[in-house]
Every structure is written in C-alpha cells, then in structure tokens.
C-alpha positions in Angstrom: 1.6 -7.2 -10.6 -0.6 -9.6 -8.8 0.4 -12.7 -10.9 4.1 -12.5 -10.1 4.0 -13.0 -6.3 1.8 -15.3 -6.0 3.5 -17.9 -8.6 6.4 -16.8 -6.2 4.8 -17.7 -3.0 3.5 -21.3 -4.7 6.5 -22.4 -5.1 7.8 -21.1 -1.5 5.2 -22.9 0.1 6.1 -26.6 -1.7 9.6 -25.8 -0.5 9.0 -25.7 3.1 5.7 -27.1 3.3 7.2 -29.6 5.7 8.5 -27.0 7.9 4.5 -25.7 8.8 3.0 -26.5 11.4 -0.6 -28.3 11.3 -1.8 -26.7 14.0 -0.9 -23.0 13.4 -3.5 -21.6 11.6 -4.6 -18.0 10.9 -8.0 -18.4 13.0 -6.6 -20.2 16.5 -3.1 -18.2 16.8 -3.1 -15.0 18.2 -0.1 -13.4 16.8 -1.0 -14.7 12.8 -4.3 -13.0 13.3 -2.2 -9.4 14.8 0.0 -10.0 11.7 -2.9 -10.3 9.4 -4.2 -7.3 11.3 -1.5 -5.5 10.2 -1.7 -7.0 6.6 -5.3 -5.9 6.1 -3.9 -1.7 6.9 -1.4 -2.4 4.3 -4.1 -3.8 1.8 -6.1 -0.8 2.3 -3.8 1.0 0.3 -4.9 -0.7 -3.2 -8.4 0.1 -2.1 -8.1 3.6 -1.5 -6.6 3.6 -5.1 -9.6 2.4 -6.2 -12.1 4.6 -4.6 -9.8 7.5 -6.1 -10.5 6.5 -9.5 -13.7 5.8 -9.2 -14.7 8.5 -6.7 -13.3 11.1 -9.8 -16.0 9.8 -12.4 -18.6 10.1 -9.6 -17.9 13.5 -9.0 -18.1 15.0 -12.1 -21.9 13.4 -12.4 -22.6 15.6 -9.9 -24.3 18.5 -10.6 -23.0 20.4 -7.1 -19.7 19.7 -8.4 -20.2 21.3 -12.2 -21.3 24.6 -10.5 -18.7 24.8 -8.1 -16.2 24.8 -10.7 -17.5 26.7 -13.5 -18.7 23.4 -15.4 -15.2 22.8 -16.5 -15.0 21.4 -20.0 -12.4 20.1 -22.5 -8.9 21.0 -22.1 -9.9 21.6 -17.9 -11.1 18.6 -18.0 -8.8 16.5 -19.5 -6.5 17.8 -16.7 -8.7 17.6 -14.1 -9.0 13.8 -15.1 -4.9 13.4 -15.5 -3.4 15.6 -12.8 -3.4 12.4 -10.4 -1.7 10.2 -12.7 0.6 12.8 -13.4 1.1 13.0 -9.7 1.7 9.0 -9.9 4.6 9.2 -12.7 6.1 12.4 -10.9 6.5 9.6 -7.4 8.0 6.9 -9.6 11.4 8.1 -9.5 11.3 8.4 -5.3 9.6 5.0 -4.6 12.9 2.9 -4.6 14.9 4.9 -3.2 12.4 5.4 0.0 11.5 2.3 0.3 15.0 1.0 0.4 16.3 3.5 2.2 14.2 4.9 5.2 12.4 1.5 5.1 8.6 0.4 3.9 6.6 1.5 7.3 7.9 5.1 6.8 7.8 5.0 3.1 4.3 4.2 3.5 3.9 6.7 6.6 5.0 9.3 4.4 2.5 8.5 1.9 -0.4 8.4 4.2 0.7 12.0 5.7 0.5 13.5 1.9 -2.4 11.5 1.1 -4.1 13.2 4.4 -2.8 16.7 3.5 -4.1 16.0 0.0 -7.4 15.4 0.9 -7.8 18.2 3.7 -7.0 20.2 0.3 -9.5 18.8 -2.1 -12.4 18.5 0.6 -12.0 22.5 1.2 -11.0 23.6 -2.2 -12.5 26.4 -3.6 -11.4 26.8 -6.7 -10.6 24.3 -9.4 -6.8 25.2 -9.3 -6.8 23.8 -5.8 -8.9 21.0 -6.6 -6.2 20.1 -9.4 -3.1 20.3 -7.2 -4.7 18.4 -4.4 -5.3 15.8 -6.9 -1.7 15.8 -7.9 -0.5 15.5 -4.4 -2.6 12.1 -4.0 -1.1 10.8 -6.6 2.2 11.6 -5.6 1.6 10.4 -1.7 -0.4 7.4 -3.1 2.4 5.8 -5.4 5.0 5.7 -2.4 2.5 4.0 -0.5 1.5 1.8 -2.9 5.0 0.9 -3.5 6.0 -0.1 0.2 2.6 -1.7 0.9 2.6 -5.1 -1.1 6.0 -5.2 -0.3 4.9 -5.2 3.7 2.5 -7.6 2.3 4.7 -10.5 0.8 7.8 -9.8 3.4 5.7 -10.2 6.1 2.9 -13.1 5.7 2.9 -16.2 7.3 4.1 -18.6 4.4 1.4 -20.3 4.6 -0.8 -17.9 3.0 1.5 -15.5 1.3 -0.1 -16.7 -2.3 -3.9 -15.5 -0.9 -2.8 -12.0 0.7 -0.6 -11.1 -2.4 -3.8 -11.7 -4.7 -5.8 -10.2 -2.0 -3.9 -6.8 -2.9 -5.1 -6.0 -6.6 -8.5 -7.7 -5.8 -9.2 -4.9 -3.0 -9.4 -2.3 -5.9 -12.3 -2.9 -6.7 -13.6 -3.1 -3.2 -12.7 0.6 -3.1 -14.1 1.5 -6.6 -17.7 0.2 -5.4 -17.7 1.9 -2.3 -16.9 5.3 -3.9 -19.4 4.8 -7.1 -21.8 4.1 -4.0 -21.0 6.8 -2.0 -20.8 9.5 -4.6 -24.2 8.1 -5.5 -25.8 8.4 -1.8 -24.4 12.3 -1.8 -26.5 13.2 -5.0 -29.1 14.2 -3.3 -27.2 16.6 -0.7 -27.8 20.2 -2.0 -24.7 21.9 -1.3 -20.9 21.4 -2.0 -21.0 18.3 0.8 -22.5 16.3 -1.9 -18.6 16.1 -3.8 -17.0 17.2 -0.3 -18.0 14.3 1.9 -17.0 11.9 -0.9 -13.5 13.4 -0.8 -13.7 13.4 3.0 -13.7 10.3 3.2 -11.1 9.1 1.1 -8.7 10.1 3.3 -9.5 7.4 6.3 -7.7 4.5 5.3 -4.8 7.1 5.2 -5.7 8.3 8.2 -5.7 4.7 9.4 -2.5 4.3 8.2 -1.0 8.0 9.7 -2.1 6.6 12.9 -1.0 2.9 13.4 1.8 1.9 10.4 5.2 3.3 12.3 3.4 0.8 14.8 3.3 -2.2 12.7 6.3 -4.8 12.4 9.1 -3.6 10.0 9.5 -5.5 6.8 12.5 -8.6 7.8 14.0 -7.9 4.4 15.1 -4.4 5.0 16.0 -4.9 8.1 18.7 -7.2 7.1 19.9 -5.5 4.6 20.6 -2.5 6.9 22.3 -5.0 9.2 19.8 -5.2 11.7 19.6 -9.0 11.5 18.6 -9.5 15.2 15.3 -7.6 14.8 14.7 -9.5 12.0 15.1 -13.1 13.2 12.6 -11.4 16.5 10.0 -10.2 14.1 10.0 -13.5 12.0 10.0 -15.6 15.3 7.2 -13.8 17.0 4.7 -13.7 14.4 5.7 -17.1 12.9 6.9 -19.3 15.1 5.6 -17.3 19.0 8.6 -16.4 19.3 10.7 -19.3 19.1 13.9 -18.3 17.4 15.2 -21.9 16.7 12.1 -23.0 15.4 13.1 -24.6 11.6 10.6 -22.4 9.5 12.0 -19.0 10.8 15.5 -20.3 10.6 14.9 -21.2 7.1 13.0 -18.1 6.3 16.1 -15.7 8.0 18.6 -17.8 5.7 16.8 -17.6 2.6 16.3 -13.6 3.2 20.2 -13.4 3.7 21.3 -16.0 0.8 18.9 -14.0 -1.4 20.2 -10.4 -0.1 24.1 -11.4 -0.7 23.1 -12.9 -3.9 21.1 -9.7 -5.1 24.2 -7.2 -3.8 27.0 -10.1 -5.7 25.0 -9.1 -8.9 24.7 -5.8 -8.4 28.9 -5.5 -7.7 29.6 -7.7 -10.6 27.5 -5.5 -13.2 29.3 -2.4 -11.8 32.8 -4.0 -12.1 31.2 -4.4 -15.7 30.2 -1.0 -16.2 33.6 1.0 -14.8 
C-alpha cells in the first residue's frame, strides 16, 4: 500500500515543483510543523496496528496470562489468534462508505472510540470469552481508522513532502511492534494479571490520543469538495500551505487539480452506470 502513494506524490511534486517555495520548509514555518503535528496522530494509527500484533504473541509467553485463561490450546487458540482479523474483514465492507460519507476525521474518531471501548474490555476481562470479543472489536475499530488515516495523510501534506509521510505510514508498524515485544517483555516479571493487563492498557493511548484531538484536526480538502464545501477547502489548503494566502499559485493549483480529479472520478462513475442500466 505504501508503494502506490508515494510513486504518486513523485510525480506530483516534478509537476509543481516550480510552484514551492524555497523558503517554506517543514522546520522554520509554523503552520507545516501544526500540519505535520496533525500528520504524526494520524500515523499513529499504523503503529498501534503494530503493537497489536505483536503485543498478542507477547502475551501468550506469558505465564500470568496462560493461568488466567485456563492455558488455552488448539482450537482456543487458533481463535484467540484470529478473532482480530476477523474483526478487520467484518469492517471492510463499512470503511468506504464512512470515510466518504461522514468524512475521514470522524471515520477515524469513530475508530478510536471502539478501539478505546475495546481495550477497556480486554484490560479488565475476565474470562477468555471477553478477551476474544474485545479482540474482535479492535479489529473492527482499527480497520476504519486505518482506512481514513493515510488518507488524512496524503490529502493533507505539504507537497513537498507528501512522498516521505506516505512511506512514513507502513514504516511506523514496526515502531509499534518493538515497543509492544518490549513492553510485554518488561511485564514478565509482574506477578499478577498486570503483567498481560498493562500491556493491553496501554494500547489504547494512541486511540486515546486520537478520541481526544482528531475532530480537532483540519478535515481532509478532498472530501470536503466533494460534499460541496469548496470554501473550506481552498481555507484549509491556504492556511497550512500557503499562510493563508488564498491566491497563492500552489493552493490554487492544488484546489483545481482536487476538483478536475473529483468531476473526472464522478464522469466515470455516471458513464459505467449509464453502462450498466
């Protein structure tokens, strides 16, 4: 998924390379570091994916967590090691229709509040059939999120470095997959159910994070101009590209290309119905 957008946002850059300007850069501009503030929440999303992966082998190393559940074996768990992509391919058919519809911040919002509810669950569980749906429920809240976040990512960035932050998002996984194997290791030690329950504690602050501050962050341009709301979007593109200069050539070309390539996308998607009926 990574290679696609940034060969995209290659050949973005060469086309309006011209339009950039020298002296805007992501460490002496104020509003391209809030942006990339924002950007780094969104990119938390691939890591808490991530830690969830990894964070799930760790556990069942851990001897607190085999007596807590009965040492679950076989068929358990096989299902205990499925349930969250299970979750995941039970959110695939929503994603699109969120994302598009009530927008990528809430998309993502809504992800983040099920992720949240999901942990609560799996931190107090106490039985493995609550452990199990928990784990369903962060797959479920994690695949809308991770739909609308790269999204945010690449309809957001500065052009400039669009091809970096788009990489930047499958990189993170890892990032999160150390920090659980780590973690789950430091909690071996603990002799009590904290020693799997702080590991699934803390999986939940990047959504917590995210709960707190995405409804916050600036919409995606994109949607918002194919819901009509063109004004907000030439504002959000101005402020964080161009400080707010409307007029200035980048955003103007940026705002044209989102429409051309909106009326283009909505042209194809009438003529293949006038094909269909």
């Amino acid at each position: 998924m990574g290679g696609g957008p940034v060969a995209a946002g290659g050949i973005q850059d060469a086309s309006f390379a011209h339009l950039l300007d020298p002296k805007r850069k992501w460490y002496n501009n104020k509003r391209i570091i809030l942006l990339n503030a924002w950007i780094f929440l969104f990119l938390t999303t691939s890591s808490t994916n991530g830690y969830d992966g990894s964070m799930m082998n760790g556990l069942q190393s851990l001897p607190q967590w085999q007596s807590a559940f009965n040492h679950p074996s076989n068929g358990m768990l096989g299902v205990l090691n499925a349930i969250q992509n299970i979750g995941t391919l039970a959110g695939y058919p929503f994603i699109a229709y969120l994302s598009d519809g009530i927008g990528r911040r809430k998309t993502m919002f809504l992800g983040s509040t099920i992720m949240l509810a999901a942990t609560a669950l799996q931190t107090t569980s106490q039985s493995v059939h609550m452990f199990i749906g928990a784990r369903f429920m962060i797959g479920f809240g994690l695949t809308l999120a991770a739909n609308a976040a790269p999204m945010l990512v690449t309809e957001l960035a500065y052009p400039e470095y669009r091809s970096q932050l788009t990489s930047l998002y499958n990189s993170l996984w890892y990032s999160g997959s150390i920090v659980a194997a780590w973690t789950t290791y430091g909690t071996f030690k603990i002799n009590s159910t904290w020693a799997w329950r702080l590991p699934s504690l803390l999986q939940g602050i990047p959504a917590l994070l995210k709960f707190a501050l995405v409804l916050l962050a600036p919409e995606s341009p994109r949607w918002l101009v194919s819901k009509g709301r063109e004004a907000e979007a030439l504002r959000i593109l101005a402020y964080y590209h161009a400080d707010s200069n409307e007029q200035d050539p980048l955003v103007q070309y940026e705002f044209e290309e989102i429409k051309t390539t909106i009326e283009f996308d909505r042209s194809g998607t009438l003529h293949r119905e006038f094909l269909c009926s």
